[in-house]
C-alpha positions, 0 to 999 in steps of 0.5 A: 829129134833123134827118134826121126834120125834113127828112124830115117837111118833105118828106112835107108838102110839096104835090107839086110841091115834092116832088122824089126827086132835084136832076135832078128839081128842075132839070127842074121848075123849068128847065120853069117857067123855058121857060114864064114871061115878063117883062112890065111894065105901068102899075098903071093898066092892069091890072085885077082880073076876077071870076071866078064862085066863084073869086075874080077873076084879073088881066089886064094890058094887054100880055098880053091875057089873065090873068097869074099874078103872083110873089109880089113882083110881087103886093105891088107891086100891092097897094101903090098899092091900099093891100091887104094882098098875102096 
């Protein structure tokens, strides 16, 4: 039963979490790992840009440019907007 689950699990998962070995995982994530970087900004100079048709993006002032916030970094900008973070 749990083979099934696990083997179900995998087959729905989007393609970037679907991994045909843990070599595979590790290169995935050891390439995320090479391309992320840490950056701590005042909430007061970050903003939130629109985008035409997509939403908006959020640029922080040390970066320059749009930054793509882990899901924890995300809640803790929320928080001081009073907004739920999902």
């Amino acid at each position: 039963m749990e083979l099934f689950q696990a083997s179900h699990q995998w087959r729905n998962r989007p393609a970037d979490e679907r991994f045909t070995s843990l070599i595979d995982m590790q290169e995935h994530f050891d390439r995320i790992r090479a391309e992320s970087r840490q950056c701590v900004s005042s909430t007061r100079r970050i903003e939130a840009r629109p985008i035409e048709l997509e939403g908006f993006e959020i640029v922080a002032d040390k970066v320059g440019g749009p930054v793509n916030p882990t899901h924890h970094a995300f809640g803790q900008l929320a928080q001081p907007a009073k907004a739920p973070a999902y």
